[in-house]
N, C-alpha and C positions, 0 to 999 in steps of 0.2 A: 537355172539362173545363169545369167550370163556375167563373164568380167566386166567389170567397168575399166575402159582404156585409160580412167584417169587416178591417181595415185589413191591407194587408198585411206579414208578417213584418218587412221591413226598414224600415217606417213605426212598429213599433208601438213602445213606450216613451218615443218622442222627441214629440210631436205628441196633441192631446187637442181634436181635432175636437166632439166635444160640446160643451165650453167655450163655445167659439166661438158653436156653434148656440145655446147658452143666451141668452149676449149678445147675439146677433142679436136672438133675441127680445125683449127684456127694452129694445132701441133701438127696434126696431118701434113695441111698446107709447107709451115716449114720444114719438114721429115721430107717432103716430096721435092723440093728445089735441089737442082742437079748437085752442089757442089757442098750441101751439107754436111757430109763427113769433113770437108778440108779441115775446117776448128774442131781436133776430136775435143775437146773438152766442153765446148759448148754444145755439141751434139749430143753426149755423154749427157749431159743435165737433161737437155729436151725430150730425151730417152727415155729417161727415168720419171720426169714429168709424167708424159705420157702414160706409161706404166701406169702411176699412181691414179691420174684420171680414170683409166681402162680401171682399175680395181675397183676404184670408190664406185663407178657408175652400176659394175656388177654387183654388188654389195649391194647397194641399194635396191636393185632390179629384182635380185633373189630375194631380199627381205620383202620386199613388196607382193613380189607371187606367192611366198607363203603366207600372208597376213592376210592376201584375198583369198586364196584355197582354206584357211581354215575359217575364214568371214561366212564360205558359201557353205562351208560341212555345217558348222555351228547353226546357221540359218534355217536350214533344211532340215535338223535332226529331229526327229518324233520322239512323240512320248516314253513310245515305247523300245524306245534306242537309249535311254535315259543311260547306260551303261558308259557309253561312248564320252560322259562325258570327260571321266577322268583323264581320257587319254588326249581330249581337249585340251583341257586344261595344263597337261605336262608341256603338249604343242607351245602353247600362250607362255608357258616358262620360260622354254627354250628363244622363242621369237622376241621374249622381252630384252632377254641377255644380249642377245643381237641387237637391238632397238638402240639400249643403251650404249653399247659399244660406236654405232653412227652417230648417236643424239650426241657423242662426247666431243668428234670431229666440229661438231657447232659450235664450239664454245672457243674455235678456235677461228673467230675475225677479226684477227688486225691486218692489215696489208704485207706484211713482210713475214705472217708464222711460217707460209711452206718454206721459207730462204733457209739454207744450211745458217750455221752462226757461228760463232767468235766468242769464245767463255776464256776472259781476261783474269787470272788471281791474282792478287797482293796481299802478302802477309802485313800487317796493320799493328797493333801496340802488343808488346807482348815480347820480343826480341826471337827468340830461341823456340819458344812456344809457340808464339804466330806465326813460325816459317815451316814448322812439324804441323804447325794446323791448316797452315794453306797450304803442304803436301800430304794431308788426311782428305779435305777438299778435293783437290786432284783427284786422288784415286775414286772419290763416290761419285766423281762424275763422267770419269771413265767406265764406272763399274752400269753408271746408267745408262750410259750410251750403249755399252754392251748389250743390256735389257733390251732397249730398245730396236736394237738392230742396225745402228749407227756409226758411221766410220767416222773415227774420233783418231785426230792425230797429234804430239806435239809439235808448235811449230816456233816456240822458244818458251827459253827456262835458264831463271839463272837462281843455283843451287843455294841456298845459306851457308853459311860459315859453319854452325857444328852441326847441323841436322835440317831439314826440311828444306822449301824453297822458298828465295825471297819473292819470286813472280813465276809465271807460267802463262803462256797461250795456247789453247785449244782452239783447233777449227773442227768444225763437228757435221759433216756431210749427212744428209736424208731426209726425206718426207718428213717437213712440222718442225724439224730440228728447233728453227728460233722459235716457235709457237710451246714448243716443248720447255724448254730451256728459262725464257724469256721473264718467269716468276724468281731464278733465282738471284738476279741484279742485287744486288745491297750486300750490307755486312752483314756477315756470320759470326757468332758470339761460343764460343769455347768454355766451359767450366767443367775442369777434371782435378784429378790429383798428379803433379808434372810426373811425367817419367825422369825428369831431368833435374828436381828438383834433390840433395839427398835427404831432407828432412819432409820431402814428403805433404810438400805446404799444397795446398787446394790453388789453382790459378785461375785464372780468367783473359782467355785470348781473344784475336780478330781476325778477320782477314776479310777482301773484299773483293767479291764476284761482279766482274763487269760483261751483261751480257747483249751482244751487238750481233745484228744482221749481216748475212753476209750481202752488199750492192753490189750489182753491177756500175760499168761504165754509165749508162744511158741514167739511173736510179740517182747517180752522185756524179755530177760533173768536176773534176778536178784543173785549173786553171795551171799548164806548166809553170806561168811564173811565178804561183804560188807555191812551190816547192823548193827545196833545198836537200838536197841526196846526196852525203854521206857515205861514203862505204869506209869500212876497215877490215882489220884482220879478227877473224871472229875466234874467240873462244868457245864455241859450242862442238858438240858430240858429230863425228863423223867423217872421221878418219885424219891421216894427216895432209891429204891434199885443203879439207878447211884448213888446217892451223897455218898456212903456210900461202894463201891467197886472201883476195880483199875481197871476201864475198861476202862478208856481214854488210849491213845496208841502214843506214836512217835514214828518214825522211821526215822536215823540220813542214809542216804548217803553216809558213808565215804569218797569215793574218790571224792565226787563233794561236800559234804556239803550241800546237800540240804536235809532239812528237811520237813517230813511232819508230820500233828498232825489229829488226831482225834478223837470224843469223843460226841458225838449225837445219837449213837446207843447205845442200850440197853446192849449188850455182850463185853467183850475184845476182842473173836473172831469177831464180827462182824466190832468192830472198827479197827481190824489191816486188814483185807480185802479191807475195802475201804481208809485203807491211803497206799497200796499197790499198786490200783489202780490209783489214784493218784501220786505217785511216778513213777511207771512206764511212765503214760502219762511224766510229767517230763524230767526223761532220754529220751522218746522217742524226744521232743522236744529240748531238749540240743544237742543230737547227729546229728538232720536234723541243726540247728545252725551252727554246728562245720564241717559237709560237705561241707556246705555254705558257708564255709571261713571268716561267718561274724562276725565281733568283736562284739561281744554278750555276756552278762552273763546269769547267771543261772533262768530258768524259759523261757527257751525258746525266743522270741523277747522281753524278757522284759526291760519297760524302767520305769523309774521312772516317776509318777503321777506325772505334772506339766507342766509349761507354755512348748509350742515348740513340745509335745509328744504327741498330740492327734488326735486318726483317725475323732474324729467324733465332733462336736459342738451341745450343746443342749439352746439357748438363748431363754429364757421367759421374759426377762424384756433389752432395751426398750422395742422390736418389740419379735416378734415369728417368732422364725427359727429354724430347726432341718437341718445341713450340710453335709454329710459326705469329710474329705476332700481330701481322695484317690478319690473318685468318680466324687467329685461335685456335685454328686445329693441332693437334697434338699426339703426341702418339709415347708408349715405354720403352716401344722397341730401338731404342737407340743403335742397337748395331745393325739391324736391316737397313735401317734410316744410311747408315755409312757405308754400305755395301750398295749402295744405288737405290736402294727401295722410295723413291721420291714420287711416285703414281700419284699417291692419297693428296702430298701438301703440293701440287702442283693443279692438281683438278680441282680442289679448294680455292687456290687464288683466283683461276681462271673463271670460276663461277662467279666470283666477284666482280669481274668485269661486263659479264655478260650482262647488257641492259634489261631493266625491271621489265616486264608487261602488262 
């Protein structure tokens, strides 16, 4: 029996191998213009693009050759090979697990999931406890990034008064990053017993995860005289040539008022870069808002940190439960859940999106 050159049955609907090849091409093309390295950082992206095409398309390729190699044994096998088939069947195990692992890549189409992203925290009502909860936050989302294989870095923080932090920005570099990320936008809801309380009272905190695409120039046009740049002297970590120059950086939005700051990098150039960044995602998310028709203010679905506004439930004291409550889905293990373990309530949301058939 011969291959068929065309994807096989249990590949076809889900997976668009052409795609891919186009893209391939179309990376080539720019990889091959003479003067490509000049911008290392935007080479540096197309680079790793590429990469991730080149994998997905093998991926696929190899799944594909085994699903027709065990299509033509299965096909072929006699009666009296009847043995063979358990070892079939292990095959169709293993080829499932693979199946599913690609079929998961589908569920990621929105326009922007390959873009690295922007994961914004504010600690929300709660004082003291929303600032140790939106630095509990932090850490599960570095701890995921880690999982994932993700360069996550911060690029401001400004600490609480007796413990946690009152905000933080991550940029989070790699394949899917916003695609990945992008479920966990909204409030986060805290019920424990305070560490900080002495008598030990049960609390209930906030904090709120804003999660934005990283855009390009070309993606978010920025009008100069719609800006206002700020620089001062920054207070953040990094030696004392920061403390001591005007490299921290804002930049004021005029026509929306939205403000961004930054000041965690070493350079004024480097900090006006990524509060540009930043900014942009922003607009980008204010404008999807205002398509949308929906009464929204600025920072995209933002709502205010408190009772009534939270996607997701995190209770440690009485019992142990992590919720999500778009989902439902739910899980005991609350401490995996804060050590990054977010797979499960991330693949849940995302299937919610995926349109019916």
């Amino acid at each position: 029996m011969k291959r068929s050159k065309k994807a096989s049955p249990a590949l076809a609907g889900f997976f668009d191998p052409a795609s891919l090849e186009k893209e391939k091409a179309e990376l080539e093309k720019v990889m091959a213009v003479a003067d490509f390295w000049t911008d290392q950082v935007r080479a540096t992206k197309v680079g790793e693009r590429y990469s991730a095409v080149q994998k997905e398309m093998d991926d696929f390729r190899g799944l594909e050759k085994q699903v027709d190699d065990l299509f033509v044994l299965a096909s072929e096998l006699k009666e009296e090979e009847g043995g063979l088939w358990s070892e079939i069947e292990g095959q169709y195990g293993e080829l499932k697990k693979q199946f599913d692992a690609l079929e998961f890549l589908k569920l990621f189409s929105g326009p922007y999931d390959r873009n690295d992203a922007i994961v914004a925290l504010h600690s929300g009502t709660g004082g003291t406890e929303a600032q140790d909860w939106a630095e509990m936050l932090l850490r599960m989302y570095l701890r995921f990034c880690e999982r994932k294989g993700f360069s996550a870095r911060i690029v401001e923080k400004s600490v609480g008064g007796e413990a946690g932090i009152k905000s933080a920005v991550l940029e989070v570099s790699g394949t899917w990053a916003y695609g990945w990320l992008k479920s966990e936008h909204g409030v986060h809801r805290l019920v424990r017993i305070s560490p900080f309380d002495a008598e030990k009272m049960r609390h209930t905190s906030f904090a709120l995860a804003e999660v934005l695409p990283v855009l390009g120039e070309l993606e978010v046009t920025l009008d100069p005289k719609d800006l206002r740049i700020d620089t001062f002297l920054s207070s953040g970590h990094g030696g004392q040539s920061v403390q001591t120059t005007y490299s921290a950086v804002r930049i004021v939005h005029i026509p929306t008022g939205i403000t961004v700051s930054c000041q965690n990098e070493r350079s004024q150039l480097q900090n006006r870069e990524t509060a540009m960044k930043i900014l942009r995602g922003k607009l980008h998310a204010l404008a999807e808002v205002e398509r949308q028709k929906e009464k929204q203010k600025i920072r995209g679905e933002y709502k205010e940190a408190a009772w009534g506004n939270q996607i997701r439930s995190y209770v440690l004291h009485p019992y142990k439960m992590v919720k999500d409550l778009r989902t439902k889905y739910e899980t005991q293990d609350t401490q995996a859940v804060l050590d990054g373990d977010l797979e499960a309530f991330i693949e849940a949301y995302l299937r919610t999106l995926k349109p019916q058939s």
